[in-house]
C-alpha positions in Angstrom: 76.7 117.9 73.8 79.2 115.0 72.8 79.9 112.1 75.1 83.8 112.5 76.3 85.7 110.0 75.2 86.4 106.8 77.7 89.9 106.9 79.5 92.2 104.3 77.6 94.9 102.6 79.9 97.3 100.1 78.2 97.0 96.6 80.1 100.3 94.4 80.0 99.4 90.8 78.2 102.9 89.2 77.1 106.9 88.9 77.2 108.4 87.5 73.9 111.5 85.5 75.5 113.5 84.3 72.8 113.7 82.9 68.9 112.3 79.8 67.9 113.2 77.5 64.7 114.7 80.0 61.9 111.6 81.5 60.6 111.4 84.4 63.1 109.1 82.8 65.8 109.1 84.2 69.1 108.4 82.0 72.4 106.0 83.6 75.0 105.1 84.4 78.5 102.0 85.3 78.9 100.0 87.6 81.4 96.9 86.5 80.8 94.1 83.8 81.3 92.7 84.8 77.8 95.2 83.7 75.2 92.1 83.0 72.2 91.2 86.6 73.2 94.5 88.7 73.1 96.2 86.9 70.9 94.2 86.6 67.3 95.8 87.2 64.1 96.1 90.7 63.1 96.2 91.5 67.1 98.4 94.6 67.5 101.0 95.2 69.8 102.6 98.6 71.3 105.9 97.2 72.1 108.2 98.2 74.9 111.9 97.4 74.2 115.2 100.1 75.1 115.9 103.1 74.0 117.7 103.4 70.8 116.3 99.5 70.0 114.7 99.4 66.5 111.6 99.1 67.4 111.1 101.7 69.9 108.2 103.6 69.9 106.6 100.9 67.3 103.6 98.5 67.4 103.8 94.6 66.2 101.5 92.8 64.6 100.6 88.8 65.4 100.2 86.6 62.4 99.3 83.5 64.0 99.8 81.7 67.4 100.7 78.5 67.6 100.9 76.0 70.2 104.7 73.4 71.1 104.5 71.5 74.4 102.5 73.7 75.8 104.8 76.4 75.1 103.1 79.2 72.9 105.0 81.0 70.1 104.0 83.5 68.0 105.2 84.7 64.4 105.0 88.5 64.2 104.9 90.6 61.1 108.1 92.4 59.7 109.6 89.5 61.5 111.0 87.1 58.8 113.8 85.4 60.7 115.9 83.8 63.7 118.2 86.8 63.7 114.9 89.6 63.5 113.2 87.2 66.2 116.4 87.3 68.5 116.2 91.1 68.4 113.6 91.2 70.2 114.0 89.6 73.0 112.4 90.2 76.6 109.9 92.7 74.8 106.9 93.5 76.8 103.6 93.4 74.4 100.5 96.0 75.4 97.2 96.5 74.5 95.2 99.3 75.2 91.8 99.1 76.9 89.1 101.2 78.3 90.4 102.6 82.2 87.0 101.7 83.5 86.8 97.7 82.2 88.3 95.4 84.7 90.6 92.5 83.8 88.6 89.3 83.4 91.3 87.2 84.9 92.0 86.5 88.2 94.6 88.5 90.6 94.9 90.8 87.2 95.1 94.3 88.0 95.6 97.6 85.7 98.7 99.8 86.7 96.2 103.1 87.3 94.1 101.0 90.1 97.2 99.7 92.6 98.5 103.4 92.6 97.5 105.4 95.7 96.4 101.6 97.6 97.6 101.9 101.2 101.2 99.4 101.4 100.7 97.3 104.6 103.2 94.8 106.4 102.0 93.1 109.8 99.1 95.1 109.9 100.5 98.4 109.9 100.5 100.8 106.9 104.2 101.8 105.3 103.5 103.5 103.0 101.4 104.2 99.4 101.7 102.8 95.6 103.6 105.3 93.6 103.8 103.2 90.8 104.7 100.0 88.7 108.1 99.7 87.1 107.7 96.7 84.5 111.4 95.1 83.7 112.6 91.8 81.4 113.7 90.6 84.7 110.9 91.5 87.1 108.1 93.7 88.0 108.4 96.2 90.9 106.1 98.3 93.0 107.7 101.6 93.6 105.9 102.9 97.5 106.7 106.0 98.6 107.3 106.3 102.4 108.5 108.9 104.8 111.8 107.9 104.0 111.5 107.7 100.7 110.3 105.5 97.6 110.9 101.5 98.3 111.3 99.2 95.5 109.5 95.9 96.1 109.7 93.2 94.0 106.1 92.4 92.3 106.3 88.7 93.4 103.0 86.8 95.3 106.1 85.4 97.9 106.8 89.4 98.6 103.0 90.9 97.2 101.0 87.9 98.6 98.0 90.0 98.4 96.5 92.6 96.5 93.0 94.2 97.2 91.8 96.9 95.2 88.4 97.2 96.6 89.6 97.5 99.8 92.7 99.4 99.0 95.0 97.2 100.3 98.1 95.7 99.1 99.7 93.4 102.1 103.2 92.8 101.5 105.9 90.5 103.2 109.3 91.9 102.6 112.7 90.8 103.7 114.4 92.4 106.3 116.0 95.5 105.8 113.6 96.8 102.3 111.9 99.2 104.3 114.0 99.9 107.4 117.9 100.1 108.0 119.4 96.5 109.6 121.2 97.9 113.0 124.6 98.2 112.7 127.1 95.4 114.3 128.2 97.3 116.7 127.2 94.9 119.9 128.3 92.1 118.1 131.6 94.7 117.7 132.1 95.0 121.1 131.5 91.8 122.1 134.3 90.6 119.9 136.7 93.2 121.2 135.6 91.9 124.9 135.9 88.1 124.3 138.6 87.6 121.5 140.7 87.2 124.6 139.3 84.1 126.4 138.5 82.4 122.3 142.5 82.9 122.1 143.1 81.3 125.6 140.7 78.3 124.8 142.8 77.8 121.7 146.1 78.6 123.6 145.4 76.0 125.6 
């Protein structure tokens, strides 16, 4: 009887951000604590750009990573200029990896293990992981609720906490993500019962 085949997930490990010098450098941010791991030359990238973009649906290939105040910037294969390099801009790089290995670095998490965590705020559970949109701008946990599916943004100042052991993610949202603000009614009717002493005290 043959072994099945590990589960493969795809882990997110970089952002090319824009062109640098002429020869089709890219400038990187990087999503992970293991830069001499994920990115050796000849590393291969699925790459996640729009619809309708040239590379969609395509892999890239690193040639070399290099290092400029601290900044690191890679040079790509098929990727011979400033104008190629500009193209690609705000692509997400992946790398796929066995479902049942855990990330080595810290507060690193794959997208399969936050779904179906418990979402709590002040204690009290609001809802479940659905999953994890990943945008240029930002990243965002989708949580379904009664109401519907929330839209937080992935951020430790909103997401201060995520415990996959436990099942947890805390969250501490801004007012009005998961509920409706009251309407302004009070302070409605309080206007309509004191505009007239406000316009005697400027009368006067």
């Amino acid at each position: 009887m043959s072994t099945p085949a590990p589960k493969r997930t795809q882990l997110r490990v970089g952002r090319l951000t824009k062109a640098h010098g002429l020869k089709g450098a890219i400038k990187l941010e990087m999503f992970t604590d293991d830069p001499e791991r994920r990115f050796v030359p000849g590393a291969v990238f699925s790459l996640q750009v729009p619809p309708g973009h040239a590379w969609h649906g395509k892999s890239i290939e690193l040639i070399e990573l290099r290092w400029y105040n601290a900044q690191p910037v890679g040079f790509f294969k098929d990727v011979p200029d400033r104008t190629a390099a500009e193209g690609l801009a705000k692509g997400i790089l992946w790398v796929d990896q066995d479902a049942a290995e855990l990330p080595e670095e810290e507060n690193a998490w794959y997208d399969h293990q936050l779904v179906g965590l418990d979402v709590v705020r002040d204690g009290v559970k609001v809802g479940l992981v659905a999953r994890v949109d990943h945008f240029p701008a930002q990243d965002l946990l989708i949580v379904k609720t009664p109401a519907g599916e929330v839209m937080v943004p992935f951020v430790e100042a909103i997401v201060p906490s995520v415990d996959v052991k436990a099942g947890v993610v805390t969250i501490t949202p801004p007012t009005g993500l998961f509920e409706e603000l009251p309407d302004d009614d009070d302070d409605d009717d309080d206007a309509s019962t004191g505009d007239t002493s406000a316009s005697s005290d400027s009368a006067d």
